[in-house]
MIVEXDO-583621 format. One record per residue (C-alpha): residue number from 0; x, y, z. Coordinates in pm, 1 decimal. Layout:
! MIVEXDO-583621
n; X; Y; Z
NUM; X; Y; Z
...
! end
This chain:
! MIVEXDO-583621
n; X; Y; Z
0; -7733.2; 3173.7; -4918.3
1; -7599.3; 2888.1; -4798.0
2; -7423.9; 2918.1; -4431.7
3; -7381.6; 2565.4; -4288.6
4; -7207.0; 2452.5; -4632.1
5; -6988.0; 2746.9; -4572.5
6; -6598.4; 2621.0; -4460.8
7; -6364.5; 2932.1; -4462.8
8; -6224.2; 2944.2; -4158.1
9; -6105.6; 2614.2; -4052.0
10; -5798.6; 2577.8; -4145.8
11; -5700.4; 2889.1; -3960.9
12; -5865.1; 2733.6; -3626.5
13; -5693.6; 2413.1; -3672.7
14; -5395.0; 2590.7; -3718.5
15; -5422.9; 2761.4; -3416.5
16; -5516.5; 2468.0; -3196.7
17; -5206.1; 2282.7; -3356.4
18; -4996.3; 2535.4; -3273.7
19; -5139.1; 2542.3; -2921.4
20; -5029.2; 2156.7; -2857.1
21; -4710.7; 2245.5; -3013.4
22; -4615.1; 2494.6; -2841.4
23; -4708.2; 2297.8; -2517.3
24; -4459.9; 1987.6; -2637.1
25; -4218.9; 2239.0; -2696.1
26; -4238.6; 2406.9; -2371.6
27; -4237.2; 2043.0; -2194.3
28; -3936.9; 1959.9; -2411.2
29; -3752.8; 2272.7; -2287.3
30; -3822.5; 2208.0; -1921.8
31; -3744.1; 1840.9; -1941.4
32; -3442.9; 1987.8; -2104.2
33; -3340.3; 2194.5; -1790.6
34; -3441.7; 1912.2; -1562.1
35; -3178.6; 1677.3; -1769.7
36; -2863.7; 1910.2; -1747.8
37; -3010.8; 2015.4; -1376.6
38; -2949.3; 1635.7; -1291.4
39; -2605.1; 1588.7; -1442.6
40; -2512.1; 1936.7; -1248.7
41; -2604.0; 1783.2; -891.2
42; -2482.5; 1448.4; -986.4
43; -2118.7; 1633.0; -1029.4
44; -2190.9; 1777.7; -727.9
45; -2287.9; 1451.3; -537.1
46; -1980.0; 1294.6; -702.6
47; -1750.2; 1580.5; -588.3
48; -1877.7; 1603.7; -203.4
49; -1873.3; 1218.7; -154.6
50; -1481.1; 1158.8; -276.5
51; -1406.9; 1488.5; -58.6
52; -1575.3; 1353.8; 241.2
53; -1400.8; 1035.0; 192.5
54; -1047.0; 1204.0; 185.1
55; -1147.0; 1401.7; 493.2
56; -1204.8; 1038.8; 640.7
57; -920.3; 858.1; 471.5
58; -684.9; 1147.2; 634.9
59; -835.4; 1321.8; 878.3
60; -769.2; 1693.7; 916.8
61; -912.0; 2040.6; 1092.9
62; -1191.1; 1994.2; 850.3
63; -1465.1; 1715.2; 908.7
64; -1640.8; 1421.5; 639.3
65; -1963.2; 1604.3; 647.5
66; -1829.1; 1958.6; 630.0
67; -1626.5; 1838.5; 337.7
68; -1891.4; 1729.2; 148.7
69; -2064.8; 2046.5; 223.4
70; -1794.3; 2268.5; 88.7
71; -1751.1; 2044.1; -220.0
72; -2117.2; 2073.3; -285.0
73; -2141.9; 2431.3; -264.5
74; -1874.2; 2449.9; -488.2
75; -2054.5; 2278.3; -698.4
76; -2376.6; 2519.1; -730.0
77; -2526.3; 2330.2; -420.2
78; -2508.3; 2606.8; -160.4
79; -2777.6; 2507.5; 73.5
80; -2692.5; 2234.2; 323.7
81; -3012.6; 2158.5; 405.2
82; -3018.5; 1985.3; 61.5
83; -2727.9; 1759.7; 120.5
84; -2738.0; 1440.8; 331.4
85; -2340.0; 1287.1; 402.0
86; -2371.2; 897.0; 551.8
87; -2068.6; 767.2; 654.4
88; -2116.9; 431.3; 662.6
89; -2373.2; 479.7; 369.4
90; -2709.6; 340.1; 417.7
91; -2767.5; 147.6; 129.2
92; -2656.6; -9.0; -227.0
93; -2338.7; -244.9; -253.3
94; -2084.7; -30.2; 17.1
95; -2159.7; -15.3; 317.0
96; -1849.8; -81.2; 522.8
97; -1696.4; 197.6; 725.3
98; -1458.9; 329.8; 497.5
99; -1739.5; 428.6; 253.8
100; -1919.9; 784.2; 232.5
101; -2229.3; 815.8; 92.0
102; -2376.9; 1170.8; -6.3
103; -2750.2; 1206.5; -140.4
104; -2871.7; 1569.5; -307.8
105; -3195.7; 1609.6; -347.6
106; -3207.9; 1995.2; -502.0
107; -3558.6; 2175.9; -628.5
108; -3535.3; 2298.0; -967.7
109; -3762.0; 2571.5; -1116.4
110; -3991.8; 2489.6; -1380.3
111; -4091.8; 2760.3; -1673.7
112; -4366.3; 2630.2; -1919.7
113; -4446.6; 2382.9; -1629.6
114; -4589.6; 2646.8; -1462.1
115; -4766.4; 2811.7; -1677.6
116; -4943.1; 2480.2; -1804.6
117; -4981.8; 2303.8; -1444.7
118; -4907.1; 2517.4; -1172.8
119; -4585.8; 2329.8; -1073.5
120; -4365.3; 2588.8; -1052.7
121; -4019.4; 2346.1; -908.1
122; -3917.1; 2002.6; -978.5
123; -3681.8; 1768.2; -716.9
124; -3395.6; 1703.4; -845.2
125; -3171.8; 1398.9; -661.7
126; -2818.9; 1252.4; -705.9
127; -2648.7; 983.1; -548.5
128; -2290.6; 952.1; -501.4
129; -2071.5; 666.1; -284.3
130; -1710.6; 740.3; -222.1
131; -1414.5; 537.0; -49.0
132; -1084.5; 389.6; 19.3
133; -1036.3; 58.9; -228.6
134; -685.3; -155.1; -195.7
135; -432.9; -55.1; -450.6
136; -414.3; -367.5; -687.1
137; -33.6; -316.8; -662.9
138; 172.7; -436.2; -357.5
139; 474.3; -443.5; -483.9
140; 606.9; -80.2; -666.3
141; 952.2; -43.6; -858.3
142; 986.4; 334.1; -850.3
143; 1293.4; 402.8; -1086.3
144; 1205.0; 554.0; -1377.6
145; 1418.6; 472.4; -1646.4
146; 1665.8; 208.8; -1507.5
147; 1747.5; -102.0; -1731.5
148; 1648.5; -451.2; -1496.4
149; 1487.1; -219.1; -1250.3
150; 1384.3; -562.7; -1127.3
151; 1603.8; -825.5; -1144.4
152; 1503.2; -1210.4; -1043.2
153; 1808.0; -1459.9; -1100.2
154; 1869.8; -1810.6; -1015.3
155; 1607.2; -1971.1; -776.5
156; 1423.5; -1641.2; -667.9
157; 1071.8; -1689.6; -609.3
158; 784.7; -1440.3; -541.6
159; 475.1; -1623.1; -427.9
160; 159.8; -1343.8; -392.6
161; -182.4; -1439.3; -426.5
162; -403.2; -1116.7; -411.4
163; -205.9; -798.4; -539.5
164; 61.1; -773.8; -829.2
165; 358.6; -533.4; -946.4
166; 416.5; -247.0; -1051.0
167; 781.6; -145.4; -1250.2
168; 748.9; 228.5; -1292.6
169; 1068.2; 194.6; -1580.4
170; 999.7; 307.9; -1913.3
171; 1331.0; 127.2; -2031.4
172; 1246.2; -181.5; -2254.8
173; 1441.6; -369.6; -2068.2
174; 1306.6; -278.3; -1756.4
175; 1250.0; -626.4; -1565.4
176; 1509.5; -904.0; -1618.9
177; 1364.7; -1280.7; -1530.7
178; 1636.1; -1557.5; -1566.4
179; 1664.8; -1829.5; -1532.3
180; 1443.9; -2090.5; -1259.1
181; 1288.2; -1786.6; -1133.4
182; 969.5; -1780.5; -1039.5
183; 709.5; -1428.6; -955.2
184; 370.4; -1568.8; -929.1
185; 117.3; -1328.9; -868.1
186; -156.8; -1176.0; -1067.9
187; 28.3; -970.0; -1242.1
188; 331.0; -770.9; -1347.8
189; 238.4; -423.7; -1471.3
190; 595.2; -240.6; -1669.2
191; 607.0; 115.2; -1811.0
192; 857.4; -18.5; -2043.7
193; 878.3; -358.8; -2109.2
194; 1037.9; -679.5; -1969.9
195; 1405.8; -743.0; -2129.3
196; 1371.6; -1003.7; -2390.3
197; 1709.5; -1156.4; -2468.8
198; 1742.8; -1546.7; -2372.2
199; 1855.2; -1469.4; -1999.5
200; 1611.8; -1234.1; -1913.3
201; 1357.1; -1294.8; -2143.3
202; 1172.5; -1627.0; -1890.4
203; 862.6; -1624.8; -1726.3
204; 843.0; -1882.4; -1428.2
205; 541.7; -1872.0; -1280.1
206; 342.4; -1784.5; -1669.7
207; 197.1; -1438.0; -1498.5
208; 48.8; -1173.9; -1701.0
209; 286.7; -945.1; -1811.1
210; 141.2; -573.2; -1961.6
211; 399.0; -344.7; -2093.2
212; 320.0; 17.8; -2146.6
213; 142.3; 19.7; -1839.2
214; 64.6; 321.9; -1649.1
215; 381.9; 442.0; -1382.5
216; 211.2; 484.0; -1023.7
217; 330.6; 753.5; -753.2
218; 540.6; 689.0; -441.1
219; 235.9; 735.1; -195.3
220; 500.2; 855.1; 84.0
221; 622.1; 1122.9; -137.0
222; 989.0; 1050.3; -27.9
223; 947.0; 1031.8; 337.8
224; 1209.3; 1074.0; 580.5
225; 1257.8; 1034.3; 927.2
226; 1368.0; 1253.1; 1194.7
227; 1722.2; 1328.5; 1249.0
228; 1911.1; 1524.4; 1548.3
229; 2025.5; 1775.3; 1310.1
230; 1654.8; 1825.1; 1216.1
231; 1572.8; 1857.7; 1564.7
232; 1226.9; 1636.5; 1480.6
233; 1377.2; 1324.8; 1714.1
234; 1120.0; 1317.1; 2027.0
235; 1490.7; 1162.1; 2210.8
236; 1815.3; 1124.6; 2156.3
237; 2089.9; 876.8; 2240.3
238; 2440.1; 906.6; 2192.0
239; 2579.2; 655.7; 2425.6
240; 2409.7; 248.3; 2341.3
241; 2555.5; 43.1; 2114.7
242; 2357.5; -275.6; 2218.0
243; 1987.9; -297.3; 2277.8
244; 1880.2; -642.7; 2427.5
245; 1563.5; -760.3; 2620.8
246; 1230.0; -628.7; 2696.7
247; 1274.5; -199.5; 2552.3
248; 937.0; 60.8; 2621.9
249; 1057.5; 197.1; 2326.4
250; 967.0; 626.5; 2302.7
251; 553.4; 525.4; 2216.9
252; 324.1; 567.3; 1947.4
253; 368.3; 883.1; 1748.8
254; 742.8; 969.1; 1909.6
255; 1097.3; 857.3; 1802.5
256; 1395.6; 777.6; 1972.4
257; 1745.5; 882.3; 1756.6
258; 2051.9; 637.5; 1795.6
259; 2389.7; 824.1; 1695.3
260; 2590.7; 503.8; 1724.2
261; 2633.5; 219.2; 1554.5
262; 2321.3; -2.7; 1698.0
263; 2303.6; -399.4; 1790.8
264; 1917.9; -535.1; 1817.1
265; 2022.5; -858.5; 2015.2
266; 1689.0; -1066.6; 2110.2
267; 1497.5; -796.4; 2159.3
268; 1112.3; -702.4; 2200.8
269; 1039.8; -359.0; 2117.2
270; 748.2; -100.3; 2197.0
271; 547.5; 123.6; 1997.8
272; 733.8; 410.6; 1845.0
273; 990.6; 485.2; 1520.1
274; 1330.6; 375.6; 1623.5
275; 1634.3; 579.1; 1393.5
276; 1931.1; 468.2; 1343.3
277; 2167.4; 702.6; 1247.1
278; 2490.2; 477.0; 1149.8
279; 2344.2; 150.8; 1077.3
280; 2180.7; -124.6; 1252.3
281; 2272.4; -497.4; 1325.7
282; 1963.7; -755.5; 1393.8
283; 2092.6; -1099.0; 1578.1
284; 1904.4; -1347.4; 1731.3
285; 1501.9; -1239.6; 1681.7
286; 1439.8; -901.7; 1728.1
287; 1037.3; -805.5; 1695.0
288; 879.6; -459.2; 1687.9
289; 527.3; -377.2; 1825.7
290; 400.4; -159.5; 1627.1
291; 670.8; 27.0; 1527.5
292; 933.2; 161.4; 1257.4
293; 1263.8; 67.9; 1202.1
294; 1444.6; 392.1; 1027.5
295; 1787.8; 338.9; 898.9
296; 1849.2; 711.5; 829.3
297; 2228.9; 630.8; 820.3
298; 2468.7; 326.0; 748.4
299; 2425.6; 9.0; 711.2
300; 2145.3; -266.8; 781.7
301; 2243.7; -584.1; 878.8
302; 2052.9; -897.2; 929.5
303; 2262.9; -1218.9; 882.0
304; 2073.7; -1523.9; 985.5
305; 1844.6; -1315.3; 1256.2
306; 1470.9; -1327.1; 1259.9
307; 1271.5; -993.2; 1208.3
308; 941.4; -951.7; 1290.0
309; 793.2; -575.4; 1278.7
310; 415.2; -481.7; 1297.2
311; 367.0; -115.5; 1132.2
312; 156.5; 136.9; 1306.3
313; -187.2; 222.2; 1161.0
314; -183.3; 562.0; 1177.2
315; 51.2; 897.8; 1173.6
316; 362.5; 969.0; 964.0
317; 492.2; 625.9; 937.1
318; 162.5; 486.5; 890.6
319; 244.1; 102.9; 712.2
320; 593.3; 104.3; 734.8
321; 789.6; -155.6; 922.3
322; 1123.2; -77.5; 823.9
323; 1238.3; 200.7; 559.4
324; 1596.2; 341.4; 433.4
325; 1520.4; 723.6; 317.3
326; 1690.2; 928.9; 24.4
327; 1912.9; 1077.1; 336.6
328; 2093.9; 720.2; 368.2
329; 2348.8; 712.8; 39.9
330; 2554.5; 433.4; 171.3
331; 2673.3; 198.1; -88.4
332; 2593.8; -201.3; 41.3
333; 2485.4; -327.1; -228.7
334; 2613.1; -691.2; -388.0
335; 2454.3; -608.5; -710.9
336; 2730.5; -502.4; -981.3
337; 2493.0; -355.9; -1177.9
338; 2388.8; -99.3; -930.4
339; 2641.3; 155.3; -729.7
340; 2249.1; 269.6; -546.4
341; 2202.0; 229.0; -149.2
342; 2061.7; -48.5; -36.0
343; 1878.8; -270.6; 186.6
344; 1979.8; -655.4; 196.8
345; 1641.2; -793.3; 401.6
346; 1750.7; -1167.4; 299.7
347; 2149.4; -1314.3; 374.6
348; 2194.9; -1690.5; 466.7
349; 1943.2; -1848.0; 735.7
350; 1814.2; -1517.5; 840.3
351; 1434.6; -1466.4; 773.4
352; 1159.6; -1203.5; 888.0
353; 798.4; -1113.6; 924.3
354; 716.5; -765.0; 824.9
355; 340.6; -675.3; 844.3
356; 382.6; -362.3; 661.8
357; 585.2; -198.8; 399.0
358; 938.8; -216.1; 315.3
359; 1034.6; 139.2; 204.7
360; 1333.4; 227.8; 10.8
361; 1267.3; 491.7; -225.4
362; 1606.9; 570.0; -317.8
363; 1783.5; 255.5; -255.1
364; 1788.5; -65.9; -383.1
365; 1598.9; -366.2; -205.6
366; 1815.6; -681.5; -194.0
367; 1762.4; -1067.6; -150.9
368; 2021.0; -1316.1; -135.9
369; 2052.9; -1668.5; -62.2
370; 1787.5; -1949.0; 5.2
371; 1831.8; -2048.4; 333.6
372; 1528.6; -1834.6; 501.2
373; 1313.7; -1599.8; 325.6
374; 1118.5; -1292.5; 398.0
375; 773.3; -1249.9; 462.8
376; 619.6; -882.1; 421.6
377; 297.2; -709.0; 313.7
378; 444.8; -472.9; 48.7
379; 763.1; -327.2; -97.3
380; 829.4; 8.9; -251.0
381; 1204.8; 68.5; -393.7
382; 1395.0; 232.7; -638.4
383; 1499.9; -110.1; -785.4
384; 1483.8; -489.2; -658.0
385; 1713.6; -759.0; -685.7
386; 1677.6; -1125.3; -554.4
387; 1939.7; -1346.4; -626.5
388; 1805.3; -1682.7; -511.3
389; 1560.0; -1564.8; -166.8
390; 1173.8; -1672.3; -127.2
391; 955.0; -1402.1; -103.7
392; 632.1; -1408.5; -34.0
393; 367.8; -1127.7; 25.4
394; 150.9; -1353.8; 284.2
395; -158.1; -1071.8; 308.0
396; -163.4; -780.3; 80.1
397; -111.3; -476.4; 362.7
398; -362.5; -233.2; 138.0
399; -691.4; -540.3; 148.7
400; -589.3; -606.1; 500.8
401; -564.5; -226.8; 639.3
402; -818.9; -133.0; 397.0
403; -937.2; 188.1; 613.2
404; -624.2; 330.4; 674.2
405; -306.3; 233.3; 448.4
406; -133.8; 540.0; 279.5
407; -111.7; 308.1; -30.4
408; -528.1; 296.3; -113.6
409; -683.7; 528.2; -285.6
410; -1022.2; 729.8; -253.0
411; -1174.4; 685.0; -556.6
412; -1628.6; 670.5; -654.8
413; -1736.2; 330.7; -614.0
414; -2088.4; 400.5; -647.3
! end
């Protein structure tokens, strides 16, 4: 008999010790499995609690940045706080300013075959998420949806803007009109539809990028309009001025003063506060506003060849707006045969103005006319735009330069 030349046997133990390392890759290949789809479940997480904790910051409410992110988290299968960190600014990577959020997870994940092999029984699993306000690339927004020449530059009309662009919300194809020696220079012009391309309207002074079929964007003031006596909202009411001149208080930050008649601004400095005009408004001589609105809820606006300077406020309902003409005001002024909308003429002869904020008109038409001034402003949202022959020129794009609190940014992940 001969033992040691015997091999039966062997392939069975091989067999079985293959089948041991196997099963040990497979078992590592399931847990790394788990660990992989337990990473993309806290980096939703991550992602979800740092752009809610930046809205809580972005608009403050009853609810705070860091509870925000908590709630979002937990929504997210991250129900233990203790596992969620919130910096606001964040502490690291490329944004750190103060409008930024930053929310790390770091959440232990059971193990199975782990365990059993090793002894480690839970894995860390981390996420990192960075979340803030960024400057709409848009400063000025043509809100009409469907209107043929929604915008509409003739003769010697020039827009000069350096750092944001345009947005034409029309889907008609011959949504913007361009005749002419008119000029828009800026980075771009962004239509729904498309610009109008017969031999009038078809120029394009200033050779800007022009993008049809671009995406419409929203009114970010959703149609805002001011407070009325009817409404009961006005914090004062005045029935009896017709002519405001000098050095006014004006009713302060976060109030409103309502004027029920017809309204000359005659040289005059105004306070903080939303002023409403009820049946129009005159400007002569130069009128400037601290920190204020000017609401023409009613009748006409009137400029001439007066200077208007307006600083928005920074914060509460009319947050960025210097001077605004609601859906409630349907008076016809508008020059433009094309158009039977309301509307705002911010540019007649001489008459020019400084507006560091938005001009709002989001039913009306905003009109330009003549060459002997021009206006300077930080953005414009209308139903439709016309300029005849005026300058324009955003100087300082109001979303870069009020980064942390313009309506008109957006929260969106940045990291």
């Amino acid at each position: 008999m001969r033992f040691r030349d015997d091999e039966s046997g062997q392939v069975l133990a091989v067999t079985v010790f293959c089948l041991v390392i196997l099963s040990g890759f497979m078992a590592l290949a399931l847990d790394v499995g788990t660990l992989f789809r337990a990473k993309r479940n806290v980096q939703i997480a991550a992602d979800a609690a740092a752009v809610a904790a930046a809205w809580a910051y972005a608009y403050p409410g009853k609810v705070s940045v860091t509870q925000s992110a908590y709630n979002a988290a937990s929504a997210n299968g991250v129900t233990n706080p203790n596992n969620v960190t919130v910096n606001q600014p964040p502490t690291s990577g490329y944004h750190t300013g103060s409008s930024y959020v930053e929310v790390i997870i770091n959440q232990p994940n059971p193990t199975f075959f782990m365990g059993i092999l090793t002894g480690t029984n839970s894995l860390g699993v981390s996420a990192r998420a960075v979340a803030g306000l960024i400057p709409a690339p848009a400063c000025i927004l043509v809100l009409n949806s469907n209107a043929a020449d929604a915008m509409d530059w003739q003769g010697s009309a020039d827009l000069q803007t350096t750092n944001c662009g345009v947005q034409v919300n029309s889907t008609s194809p011959n949504a913007v009109c361009i005749q002419g020696h008119a000029q828009l220079n800026a980075p771009f012009l962004d239509i729904t539809g498309a610009q109008n391309p017969s031999g009038k309207c078809g120029q394009n002074g200033g050779g800007l990028p022009i993008n049809p079929g671009s995406l419409p964007m929203n009114d970010p003031f959703n149609g805002l309009t001011g407070p009325t006596p009817a409404n009961g909202q006005c914090s004062s009411v005045n029935s009896t001025t017709t002519t405001l001149t000098g050095s006014i208080a004006g009713p302060g930050f976060g109030s409103s003063v309502c004027y029920t008649k017809t309204i000359t601004l005659n040289g005059t400095t105004m306070g903080a506060g939303t002023y409403v005009f009820e049946n129009g408004v005159t400007v002569s001589g130069t009128v400037t506003v601290n920190g204020g609105t000017i609401d023409v809820e009613g009748g006409q606006f009137t400029q001439g060849n007066a200077i208007l300077n307006i600083t928005a406020p920074t914060s509460g309902t009319y947050n960025s707006i210097a001077l605004m003409e609601p859906a409630s005001n349907t008076t016809d002024t508008c020059q433009d045969p094309k158009t039977t909308a309301p509307c705002i003429q911010i540019q007649f002869g001489s008459g020019s103005g400084s507006l560091q904020g938005y001009i709002y008109v989001p039913t009306g038409q905003v009109y330009m006319q003549d060459n002997g001034g021009g206006v300077e402003a930080e953005g414009i949202i209308a139903d439709t735009m016309y300029d005849k022959s005026s300058q324009l020129t955003i100087n300082n794009n109001y979303n870069i330069a009020n980064a942390g609190t313009s309506v008109v940014n957006k929260v969106t992940l940045v990291e």
